[in-house]
DRENGU-163577 format. One record per residue (C-alpha): residue in three letters; x, y, z; chain. Coordinates in nm, 4 decimals, decimal comma, always signed. Example, Ala and Ser with C-alpha at 12.3 -4.5 7.8 and 13.67 -1.06 7.14 Angstrom:
<sites>
+------+----------+----------+----------+-------+
| rest |       c1 |       c2 |       c3 | kette |
+------+----------+----------+----------+-------+
|  ALA |  +1,2300 |  -0,4500 |  +0,7800 |     A |
|  SER |  +1,3670 |  -0,1060 |  +0,7140 |     A |
+------+----------+----------+----------+-------+
</sites>
This chain:
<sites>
+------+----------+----------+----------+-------+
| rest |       c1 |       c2 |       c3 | kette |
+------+----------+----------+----------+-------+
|  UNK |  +0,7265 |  -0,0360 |  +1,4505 |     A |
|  UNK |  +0,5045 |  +0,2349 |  +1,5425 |     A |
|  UNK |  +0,1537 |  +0,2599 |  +1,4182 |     A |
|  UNK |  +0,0198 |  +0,5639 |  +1,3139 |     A |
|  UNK |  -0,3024 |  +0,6054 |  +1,1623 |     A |
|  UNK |  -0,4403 |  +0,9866 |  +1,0671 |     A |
|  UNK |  -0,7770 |  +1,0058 |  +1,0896 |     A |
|  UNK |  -0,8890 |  +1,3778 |  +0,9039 |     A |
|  UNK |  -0,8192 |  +1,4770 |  +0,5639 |     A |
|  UNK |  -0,6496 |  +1,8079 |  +0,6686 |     A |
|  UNK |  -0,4385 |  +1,5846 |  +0,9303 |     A |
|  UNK |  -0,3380 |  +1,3376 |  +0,6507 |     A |
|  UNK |  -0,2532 |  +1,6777 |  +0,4068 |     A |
|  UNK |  -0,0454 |  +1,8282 |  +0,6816 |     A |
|  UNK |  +0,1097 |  +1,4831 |  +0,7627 |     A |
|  UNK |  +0,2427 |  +1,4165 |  +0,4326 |     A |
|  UNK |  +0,3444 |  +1,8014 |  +0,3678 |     A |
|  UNK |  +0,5750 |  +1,6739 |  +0,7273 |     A |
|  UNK |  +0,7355 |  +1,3916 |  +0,5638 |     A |
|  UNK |  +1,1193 |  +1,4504 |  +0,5031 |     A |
|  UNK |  +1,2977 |  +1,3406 |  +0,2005 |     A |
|  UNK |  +1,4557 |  +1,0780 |  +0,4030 |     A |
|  UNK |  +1,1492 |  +0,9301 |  +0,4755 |     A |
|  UNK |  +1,0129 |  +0,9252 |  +0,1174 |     A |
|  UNK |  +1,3072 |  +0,7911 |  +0,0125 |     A |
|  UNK |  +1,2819 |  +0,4973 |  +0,2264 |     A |
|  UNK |  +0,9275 |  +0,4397 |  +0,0136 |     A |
|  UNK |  +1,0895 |  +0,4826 |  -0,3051 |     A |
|  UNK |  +1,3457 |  +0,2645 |  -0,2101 |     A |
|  UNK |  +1,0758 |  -0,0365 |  -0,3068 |     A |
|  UNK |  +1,0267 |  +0,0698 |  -0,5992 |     A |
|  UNK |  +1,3368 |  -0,1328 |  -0,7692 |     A |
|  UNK |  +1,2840 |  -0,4299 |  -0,5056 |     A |
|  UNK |  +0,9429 |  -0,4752 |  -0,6398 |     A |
|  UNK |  +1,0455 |  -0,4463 |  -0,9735 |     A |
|  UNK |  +1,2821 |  -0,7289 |  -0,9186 |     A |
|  UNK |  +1,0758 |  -0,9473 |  -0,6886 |     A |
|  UNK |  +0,9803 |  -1,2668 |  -0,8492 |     A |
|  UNK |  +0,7174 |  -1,3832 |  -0,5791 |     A |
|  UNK |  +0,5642 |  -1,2306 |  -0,3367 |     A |
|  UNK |  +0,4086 |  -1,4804 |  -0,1284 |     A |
|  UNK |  +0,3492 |  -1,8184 |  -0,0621 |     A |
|  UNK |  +0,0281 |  -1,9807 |  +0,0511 |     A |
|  UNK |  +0,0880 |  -2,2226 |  +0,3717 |     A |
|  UNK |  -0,1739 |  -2,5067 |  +0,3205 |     A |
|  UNK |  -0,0270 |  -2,7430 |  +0,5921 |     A |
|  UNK |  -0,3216 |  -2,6538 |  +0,8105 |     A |
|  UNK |  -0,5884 |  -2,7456 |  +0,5980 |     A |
|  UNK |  -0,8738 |  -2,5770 |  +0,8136 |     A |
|  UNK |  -0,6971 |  -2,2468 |  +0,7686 |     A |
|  UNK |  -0,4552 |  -2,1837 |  +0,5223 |     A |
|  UNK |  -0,2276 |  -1,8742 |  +0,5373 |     A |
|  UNK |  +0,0100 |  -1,6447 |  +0,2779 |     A |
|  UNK |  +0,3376 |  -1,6053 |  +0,3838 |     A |
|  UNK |  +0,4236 |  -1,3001 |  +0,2336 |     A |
|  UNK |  +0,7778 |  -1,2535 |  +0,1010 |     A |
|  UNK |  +1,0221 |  -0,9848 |  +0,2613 |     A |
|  UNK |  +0,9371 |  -0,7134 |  -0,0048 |     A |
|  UNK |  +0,6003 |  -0,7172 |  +0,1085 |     A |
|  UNK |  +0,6720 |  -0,7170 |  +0,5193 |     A |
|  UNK |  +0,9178 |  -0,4289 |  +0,4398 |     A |
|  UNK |  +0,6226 |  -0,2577 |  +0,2562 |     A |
|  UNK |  +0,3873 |  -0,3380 |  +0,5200 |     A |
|  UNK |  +0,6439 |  -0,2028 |  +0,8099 |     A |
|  UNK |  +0,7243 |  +0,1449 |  +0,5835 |     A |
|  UNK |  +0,3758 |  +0,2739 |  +0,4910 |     A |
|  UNK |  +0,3235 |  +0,1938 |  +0,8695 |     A |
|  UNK |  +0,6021 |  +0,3959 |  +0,9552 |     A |
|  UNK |  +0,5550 |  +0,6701 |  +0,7552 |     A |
|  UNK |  +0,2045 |  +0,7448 |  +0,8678 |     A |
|  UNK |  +0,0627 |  +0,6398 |  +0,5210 |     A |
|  UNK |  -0,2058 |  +0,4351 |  +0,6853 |     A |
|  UNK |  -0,5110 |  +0,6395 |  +0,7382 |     A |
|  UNK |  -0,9055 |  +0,6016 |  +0,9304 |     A |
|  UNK |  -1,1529 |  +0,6597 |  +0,6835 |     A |
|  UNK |  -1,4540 |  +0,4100 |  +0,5819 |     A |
|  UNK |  -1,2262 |  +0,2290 |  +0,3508 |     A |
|  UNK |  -1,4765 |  -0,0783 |  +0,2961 |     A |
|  UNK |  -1,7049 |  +0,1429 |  +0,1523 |     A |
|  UNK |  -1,5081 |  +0,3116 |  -0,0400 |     A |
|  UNK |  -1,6105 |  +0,2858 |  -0,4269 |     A |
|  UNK |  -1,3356 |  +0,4366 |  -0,5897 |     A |
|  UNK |  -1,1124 |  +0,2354 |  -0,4465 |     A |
|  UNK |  -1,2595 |  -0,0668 |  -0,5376 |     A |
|  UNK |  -1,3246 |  +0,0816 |  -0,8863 |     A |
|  UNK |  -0,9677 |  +0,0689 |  -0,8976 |     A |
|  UNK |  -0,8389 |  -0,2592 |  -0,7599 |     A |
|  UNK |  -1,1065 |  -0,4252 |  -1,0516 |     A |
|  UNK |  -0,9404 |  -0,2633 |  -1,3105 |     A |
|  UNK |  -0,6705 |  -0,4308 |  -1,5039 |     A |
|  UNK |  -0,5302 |  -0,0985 |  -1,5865 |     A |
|  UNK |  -0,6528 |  +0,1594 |  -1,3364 |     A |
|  UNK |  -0,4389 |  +0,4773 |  -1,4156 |     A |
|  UNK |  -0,3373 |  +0,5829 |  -1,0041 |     A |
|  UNK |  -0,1765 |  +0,8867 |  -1,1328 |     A |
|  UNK |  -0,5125 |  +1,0381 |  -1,1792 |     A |
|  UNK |  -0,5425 |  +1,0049 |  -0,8149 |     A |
|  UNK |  -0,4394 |  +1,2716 |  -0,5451 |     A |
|  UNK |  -0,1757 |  +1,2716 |  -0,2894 |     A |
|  UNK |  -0,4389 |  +1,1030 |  +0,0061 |     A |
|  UNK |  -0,6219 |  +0,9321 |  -0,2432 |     A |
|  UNK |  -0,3243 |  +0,7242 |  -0,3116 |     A |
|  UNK |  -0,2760 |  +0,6877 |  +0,0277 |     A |
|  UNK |  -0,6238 |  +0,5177 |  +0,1144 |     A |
|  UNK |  -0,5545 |  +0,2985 |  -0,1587 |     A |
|  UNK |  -0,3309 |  +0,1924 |  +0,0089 |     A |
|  UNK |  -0,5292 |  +0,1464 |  +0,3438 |     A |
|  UNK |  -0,7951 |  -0,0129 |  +0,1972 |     A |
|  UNK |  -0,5448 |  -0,2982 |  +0,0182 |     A |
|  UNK |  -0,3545 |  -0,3416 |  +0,3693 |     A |
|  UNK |  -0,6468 |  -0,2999 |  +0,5656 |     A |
|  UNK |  -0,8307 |  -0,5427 |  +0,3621 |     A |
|  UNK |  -0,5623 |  -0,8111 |  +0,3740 |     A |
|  UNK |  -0,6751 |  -0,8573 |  +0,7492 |     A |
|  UNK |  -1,0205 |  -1,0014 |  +0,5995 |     A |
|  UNK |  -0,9681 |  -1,1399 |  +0,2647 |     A |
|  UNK |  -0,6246 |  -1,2964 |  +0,3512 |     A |
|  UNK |  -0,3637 |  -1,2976 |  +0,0677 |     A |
|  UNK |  -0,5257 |  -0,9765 |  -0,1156 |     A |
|  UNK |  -0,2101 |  -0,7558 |  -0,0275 |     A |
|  UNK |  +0,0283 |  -1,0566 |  -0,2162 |     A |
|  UNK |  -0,2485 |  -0,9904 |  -0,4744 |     A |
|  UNK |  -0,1733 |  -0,6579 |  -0,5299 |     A |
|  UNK |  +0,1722 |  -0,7031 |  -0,5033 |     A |
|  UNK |  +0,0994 |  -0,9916 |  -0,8122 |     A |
|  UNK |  -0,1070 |  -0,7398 |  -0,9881 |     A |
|  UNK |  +0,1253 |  -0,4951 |  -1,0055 |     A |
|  UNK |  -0,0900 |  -0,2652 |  -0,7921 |     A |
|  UNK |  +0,1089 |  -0,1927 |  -0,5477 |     A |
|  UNK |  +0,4495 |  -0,1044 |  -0,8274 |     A |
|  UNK |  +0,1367 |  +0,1362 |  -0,9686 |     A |
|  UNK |  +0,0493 |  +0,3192 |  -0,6675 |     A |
|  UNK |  +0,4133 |  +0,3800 |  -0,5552 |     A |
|  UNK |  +0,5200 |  +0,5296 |  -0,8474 |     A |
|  UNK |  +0,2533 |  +0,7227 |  -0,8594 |     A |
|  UNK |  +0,2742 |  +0,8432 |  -0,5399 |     A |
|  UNK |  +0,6856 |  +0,9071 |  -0,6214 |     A |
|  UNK |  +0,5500 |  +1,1501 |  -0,9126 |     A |
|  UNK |  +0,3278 |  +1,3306 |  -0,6769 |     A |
|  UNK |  +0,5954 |  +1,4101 |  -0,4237 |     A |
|  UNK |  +0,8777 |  +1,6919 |  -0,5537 |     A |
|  UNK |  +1,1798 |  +1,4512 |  -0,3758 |     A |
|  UNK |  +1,2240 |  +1,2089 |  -0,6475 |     A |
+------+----------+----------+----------+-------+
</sites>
């Protein structure tokens, strides 16, 4: 896996105007397996000082693609209101939300993971996750 993390706006614009059909495709290609997933983690209390999720395989493919794909971006996401306007919401509507918008979402729920552990399964449980990728399949012409 190769990380790649974009760090201006007009970077992460010109990044995603790069990505092939191919490579969206391999995003959209979730879609259905989240659909059909029936858990998406498991929490690991056998160490009772410091429990652990084991996510399921939808979620480590998930992980590895947006990685891939460059979908991962720098920005301040902790203090990032909007986004955390949105993850409180039930029913946040993410198709009001842009292109990179969608895509910090998405850094701020797998960035987060690394200090509130299990919040990435918790998207995934939420139906987050299902939200943003569609939405991000309606705002790319290659669906």
């Amino acid at each position: 896996m190769v990380i790649r993390m974009l760090t201006e706006e007009v970077q992460l614009k010109n990044h995603l105007r790069g990505i092939v059909p191919s490579d969206w495709q391999r995003l959209f290609d979730l879609i259905p397996k989240v659909e059909n997933a029936t858990q998406f983690g498991k929490w690991d209390t056998a160490n009772v000082t410091a429990p652990y999720v084991m996510p399921s395989e939808e979620v480590n493919l998930f992980f590895d693609t947006v990685y891939d794909l460059g979908l991962i971006v720098v920005f301040d996401w902790g203090s990032w209101e909007e986004g955390f306007k949105a993850w409180k919401q039930k029913a946040y509507n993410f198709h009001q939300m842009t292109l990179p918008q969608l895509c910090k979402m998405l850094t701020l729920l797998v960035r987060g993971d690394r200090f509130h552990e299990g919040l990435l399964v918790e998207a995934f449980e939420r139906g987050l996750i299902l939200n943003i990728l569609k939405a991000i399949r309606a705002k790319t012409p290659f669906h």
